[in-house]
C-alpha positions in Angstrom: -29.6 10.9 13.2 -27.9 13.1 10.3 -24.6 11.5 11.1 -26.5 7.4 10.7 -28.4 8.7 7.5 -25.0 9.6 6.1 -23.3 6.5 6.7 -26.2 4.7 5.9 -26.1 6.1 2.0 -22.3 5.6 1.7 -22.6 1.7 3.0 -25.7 1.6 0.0 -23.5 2.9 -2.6 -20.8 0.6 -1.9 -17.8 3.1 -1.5 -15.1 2.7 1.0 -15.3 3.5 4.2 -12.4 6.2 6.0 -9.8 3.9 7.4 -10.3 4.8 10.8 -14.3 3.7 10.6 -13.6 0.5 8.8 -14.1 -2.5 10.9 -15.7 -0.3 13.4 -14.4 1.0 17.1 -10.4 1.1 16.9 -8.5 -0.9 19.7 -6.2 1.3 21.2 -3.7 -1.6 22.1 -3.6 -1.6 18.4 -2.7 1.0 17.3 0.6 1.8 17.3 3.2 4.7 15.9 6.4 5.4 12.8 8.4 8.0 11.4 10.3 8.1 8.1 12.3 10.3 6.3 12.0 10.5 2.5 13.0 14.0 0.9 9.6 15.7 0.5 7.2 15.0 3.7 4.1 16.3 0.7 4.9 13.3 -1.0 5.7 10.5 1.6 2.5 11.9 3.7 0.2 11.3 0.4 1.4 7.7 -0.3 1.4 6.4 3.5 -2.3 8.2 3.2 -3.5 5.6 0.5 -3.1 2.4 2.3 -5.9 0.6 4.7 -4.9 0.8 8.1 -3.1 3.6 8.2 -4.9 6.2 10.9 -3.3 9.0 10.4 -0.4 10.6 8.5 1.7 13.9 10.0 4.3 15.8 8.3 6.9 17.3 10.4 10.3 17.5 11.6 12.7 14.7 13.5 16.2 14.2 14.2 17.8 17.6 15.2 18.5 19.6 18.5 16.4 22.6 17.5 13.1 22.7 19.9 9.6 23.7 17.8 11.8 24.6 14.3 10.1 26.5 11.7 10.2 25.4 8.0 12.0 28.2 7.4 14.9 27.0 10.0 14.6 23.0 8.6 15.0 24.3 5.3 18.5 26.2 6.3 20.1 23.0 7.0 21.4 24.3 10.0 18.9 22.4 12.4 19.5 19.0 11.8 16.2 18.3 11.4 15.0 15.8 8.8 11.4 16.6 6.9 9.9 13.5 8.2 6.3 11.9 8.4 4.4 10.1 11.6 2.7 7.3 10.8 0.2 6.5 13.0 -1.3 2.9 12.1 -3.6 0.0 13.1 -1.3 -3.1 14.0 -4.4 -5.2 12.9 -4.9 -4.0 9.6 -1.4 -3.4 8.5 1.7 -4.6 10.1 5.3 -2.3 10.4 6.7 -4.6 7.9 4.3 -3.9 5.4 5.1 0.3 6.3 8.3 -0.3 5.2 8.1 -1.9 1.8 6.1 1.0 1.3 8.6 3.2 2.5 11.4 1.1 0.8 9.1 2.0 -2.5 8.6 5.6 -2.4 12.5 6.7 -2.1 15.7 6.4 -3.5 17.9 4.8 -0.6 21.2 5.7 -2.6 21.3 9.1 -2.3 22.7 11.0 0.8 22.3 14.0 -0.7 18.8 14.4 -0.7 16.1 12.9 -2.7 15.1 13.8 -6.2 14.8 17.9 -7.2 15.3 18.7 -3.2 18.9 18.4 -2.4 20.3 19.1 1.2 21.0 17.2 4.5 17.5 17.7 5.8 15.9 15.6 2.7 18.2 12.9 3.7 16.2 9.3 4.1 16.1 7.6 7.4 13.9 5.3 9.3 12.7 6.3 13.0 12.1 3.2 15.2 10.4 3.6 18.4 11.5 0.0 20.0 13.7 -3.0 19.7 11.1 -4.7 17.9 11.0 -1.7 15.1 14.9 -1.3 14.9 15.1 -5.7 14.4 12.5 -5.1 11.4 13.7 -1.7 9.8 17.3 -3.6 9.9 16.1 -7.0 8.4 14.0 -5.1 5.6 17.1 -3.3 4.9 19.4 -6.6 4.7 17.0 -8.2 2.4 16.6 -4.6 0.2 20.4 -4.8 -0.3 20.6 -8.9 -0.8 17.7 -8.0 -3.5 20.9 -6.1 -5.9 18.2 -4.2 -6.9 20.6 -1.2 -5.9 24.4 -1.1 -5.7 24.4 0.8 -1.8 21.5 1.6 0.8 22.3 4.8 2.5 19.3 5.0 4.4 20.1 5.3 8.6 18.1 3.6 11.1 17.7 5.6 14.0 16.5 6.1 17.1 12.9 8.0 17.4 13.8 11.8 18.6 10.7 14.6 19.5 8.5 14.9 16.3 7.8 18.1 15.5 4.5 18.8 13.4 5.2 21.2 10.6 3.1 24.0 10.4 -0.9 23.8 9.0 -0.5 24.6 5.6 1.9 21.8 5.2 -0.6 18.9 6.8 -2.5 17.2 3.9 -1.2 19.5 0.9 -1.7 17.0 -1.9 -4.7 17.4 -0.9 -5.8 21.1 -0.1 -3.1 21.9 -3.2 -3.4 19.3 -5.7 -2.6 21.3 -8.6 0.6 22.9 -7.2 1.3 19.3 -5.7 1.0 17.2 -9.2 3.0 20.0 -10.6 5.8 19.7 -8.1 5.6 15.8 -7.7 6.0 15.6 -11.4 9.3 18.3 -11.9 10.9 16.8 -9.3 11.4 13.4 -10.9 10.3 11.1 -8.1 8.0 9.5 -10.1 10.3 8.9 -12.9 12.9 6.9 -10.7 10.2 5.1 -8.9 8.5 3.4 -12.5 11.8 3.1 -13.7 13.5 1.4 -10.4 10.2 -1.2 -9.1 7.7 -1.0 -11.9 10.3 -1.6 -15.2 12.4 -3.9 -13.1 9.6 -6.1 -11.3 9.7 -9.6 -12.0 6.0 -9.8 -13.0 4.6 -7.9 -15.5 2.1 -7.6 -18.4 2.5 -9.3 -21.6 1.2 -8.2 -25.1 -2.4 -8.1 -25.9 -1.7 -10.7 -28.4 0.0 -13.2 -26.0 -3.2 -12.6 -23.6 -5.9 -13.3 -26.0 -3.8 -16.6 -26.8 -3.0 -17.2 -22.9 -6.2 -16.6 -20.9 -9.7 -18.0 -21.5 -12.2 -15.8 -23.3 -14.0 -15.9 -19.7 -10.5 -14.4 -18.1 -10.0 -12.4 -21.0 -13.5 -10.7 -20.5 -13.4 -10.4 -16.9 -9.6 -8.6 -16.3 -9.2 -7.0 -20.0 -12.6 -5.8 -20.0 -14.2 -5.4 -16.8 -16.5 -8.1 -17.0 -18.0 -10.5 -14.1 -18.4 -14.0 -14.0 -21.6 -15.8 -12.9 -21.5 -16.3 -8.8 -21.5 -19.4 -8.0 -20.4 -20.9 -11.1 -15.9 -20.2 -10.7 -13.8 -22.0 -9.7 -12.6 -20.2 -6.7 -15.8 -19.2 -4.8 -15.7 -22.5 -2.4 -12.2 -23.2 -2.5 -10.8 -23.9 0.9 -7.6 -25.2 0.7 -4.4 -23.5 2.1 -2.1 -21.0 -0.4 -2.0 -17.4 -2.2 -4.3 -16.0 -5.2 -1.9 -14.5 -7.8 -2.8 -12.4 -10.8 -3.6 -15.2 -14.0 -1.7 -12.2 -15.9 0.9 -11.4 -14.1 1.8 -13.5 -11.5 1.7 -11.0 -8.8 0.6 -12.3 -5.6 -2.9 -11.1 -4.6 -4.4 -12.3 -1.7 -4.2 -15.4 0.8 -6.2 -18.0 1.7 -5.5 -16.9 5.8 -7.7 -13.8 4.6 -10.8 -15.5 2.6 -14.3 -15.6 4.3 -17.2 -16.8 2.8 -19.5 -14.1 2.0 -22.6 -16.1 0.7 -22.1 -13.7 -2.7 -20.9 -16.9 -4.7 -17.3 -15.2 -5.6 -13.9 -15.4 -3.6 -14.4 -13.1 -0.9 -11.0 -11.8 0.9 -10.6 -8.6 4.4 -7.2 -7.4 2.7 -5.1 -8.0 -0.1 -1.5 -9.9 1.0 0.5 -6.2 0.6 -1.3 -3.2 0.8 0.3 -2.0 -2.5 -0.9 -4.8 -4.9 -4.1 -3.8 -5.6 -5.2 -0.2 -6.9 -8.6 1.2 -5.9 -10.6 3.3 -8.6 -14.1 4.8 -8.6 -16.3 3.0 -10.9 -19.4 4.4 -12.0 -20.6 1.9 -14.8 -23.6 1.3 -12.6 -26.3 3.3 -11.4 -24.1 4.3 -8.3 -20.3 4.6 -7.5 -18.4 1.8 -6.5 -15.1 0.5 -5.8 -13.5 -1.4 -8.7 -10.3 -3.4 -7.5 -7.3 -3.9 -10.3 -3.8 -5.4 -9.9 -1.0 -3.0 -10.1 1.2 -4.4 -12.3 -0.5 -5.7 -14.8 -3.9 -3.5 -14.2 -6.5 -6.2 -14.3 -9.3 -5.7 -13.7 -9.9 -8.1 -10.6 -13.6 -6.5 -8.6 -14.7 -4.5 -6.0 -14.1 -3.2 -2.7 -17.1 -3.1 0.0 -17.3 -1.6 3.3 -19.8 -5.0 4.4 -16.8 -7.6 5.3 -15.9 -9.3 9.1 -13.1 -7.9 11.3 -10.3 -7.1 11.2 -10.9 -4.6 8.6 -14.7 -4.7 8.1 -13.8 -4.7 4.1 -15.2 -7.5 1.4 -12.8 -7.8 -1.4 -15.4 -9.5 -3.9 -13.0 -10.7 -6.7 -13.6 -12.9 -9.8 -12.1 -16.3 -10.1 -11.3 -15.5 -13.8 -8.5 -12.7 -12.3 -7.1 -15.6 -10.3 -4.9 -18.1 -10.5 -4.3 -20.4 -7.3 -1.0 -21.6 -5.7 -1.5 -24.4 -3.6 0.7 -24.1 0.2 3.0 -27.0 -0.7 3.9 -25.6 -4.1 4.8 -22.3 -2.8 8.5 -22.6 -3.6 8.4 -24.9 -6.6 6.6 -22.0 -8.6 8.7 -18.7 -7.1 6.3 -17.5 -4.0 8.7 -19.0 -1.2 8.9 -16.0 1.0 5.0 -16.4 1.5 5.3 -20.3 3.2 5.7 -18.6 6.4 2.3 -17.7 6.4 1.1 -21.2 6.5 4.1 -22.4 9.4 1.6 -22.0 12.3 
């Protein structure tokens, strides 16, 4: 009864559910396994951790001929062990593809030396698949990574999944049983650094000037993604629209979400279960009420778009309520024409 009370109150003030009770009873035949290599299993643990869908997150060791190594012995070099994470994930919530743009977004594929501050064969970056299916993916996301000239020469291997060996306790979750010492390392280390200055400076959408907004946008899209403000339901553009296509950002042209993934909620606003990447929307805790919810902003451009609500339909029992006024709509048949071709294949079936 304690346990139903509990749940009960979170559900009432509108904060996310855990991952693993979102949507309800897992499937088992959907949930499914991967392991990465990125320098620092601290860090590549905590940002696989932030993403719907994702189960669980274990840092450990893979790749070497050492049985149950120590840190100690991973750290030696002499082990051939890789600090790696296993990513355990819900197939229906968030696909392997989607695991490795993450991935692909988190390192610096360059560098066989290491990554960042941690230098050293077993910081090396590598990709773990467990099938065919896997290697197929890891290699095409890789292909298109290089054909992107974003850098000069991916290093990265894709190998074949070996034993996984989980590191010892005090290294499981440690950004967030340490987050001092964690921030503090994370931010020496320069990971962060190479990361805004690789995807976030070199991104082909991004935020223009306040003055270019205020001529740009509406003074009802001004309000509503500059500050925080909410449209009347009902009366946007988006809340009935049912045609095929993607939602991008009215600022920044990033795509949001996709029409495959709108429901009508019966709230009067465009209701969607996921955004279209897992990494295109940023949750916050927004308290501007009398209780705590779940505001929902664009990454790029941090616009504010709405809130996130543990009330929506399967797959993943979420309700992203979003303003129309954040939104601007790309019809399926003019995908291409304005620069979102790689998402016609959602609409092929």
């Amino acid at each position: 009864m304690k346990t139903i009370i509990i749940i009960l109150a979170i559900l009432c003030m509108g904060v996310v559910l855990p991952d693993a009770w979102a949507g309800g009873t897992m499937n088992p035949e959907k949930i499914s396994q991967a392991a990465f290599a990125g320098g620092c299993f601290w860090c590549i643990e905590s940002d696989f951790r932030k993403h719907p869908g994702v189960v669980d997150v274990v840092s450990g060791y893979t790749g070497g001929t050492v049985a149950s190594p120590s840190y100690h012995e991973v750290t030696s070099g002499r082990t051939g062990h890789l600090e790696a994470v296993q990513v355990t994930f819900d197939t229906s919530l968030i696909s392997y593809r989607e695991l490795l743009d993450i991935f692909w977004r988190h390192i610096d594929p360059t560098d066989p030396g290491g990554q960042f501050a941690d230098r050293g064969s077993q910081y090396q970056t590598a990709i773990f698949y467990h099938d065919d299916v896997q290697k197929q993916e890891a290699e095409s996301s890789r292909d298109e990574l290089e054909q992107s000239k974003r850098f000069k020469k991916v290093v990265t291997r894709i190998l074949p999944a070996s034993e996984f060996y989980p590191a010892e306790d005090y290294h499981q979750k440690y950004a967030e049983k340490n987050p001092f010492h964690y921030q503090n390392y994370r931010f020496h280390s320069g990971r962060d650094t190479f990361l805004e200055n690789v995807w976030q400076k070199n991104d082909a959408f991004v935020k223009p000037s306040d003055s270019d907004l205020q001529k740009q946008l509406t003074p009802i899209q001004y309000q509503v993604t500059q500050q925080e403000g909410t449209e009347p339901p009902f009366e946007n553009e988006f809340w009935n629209n049912k045609q095929a296509g993607i939602y991008v950002d009215v600022v920044s042209g990033e795509p949001l979400f996709s029409s495959k993934d709108k429901f009508d909620s019966g709230t009067g606003w465009p209701s969607f279960t996921r955004p279209l990447k897992p990494d295109q929307v940023v949750d916050r805790t927004d308290r501007n009420l009398f209780s705590a919810r779940t505001e929902v902003r664009s990454k790029t451009a941090d616009s504010h778009l709405g809130h996130v609500f543990p009330d929506g339909p399967a797959p993943t029992g979420l309700r992203y309520c979003i303003n129309s006024a954040a939104l601007r709509f790309i019809p399926r048949e003019k995908l291409t024409e304005n620069g979102y071709g790689e998402y016609q294949a959602l609409f092929s079936e």
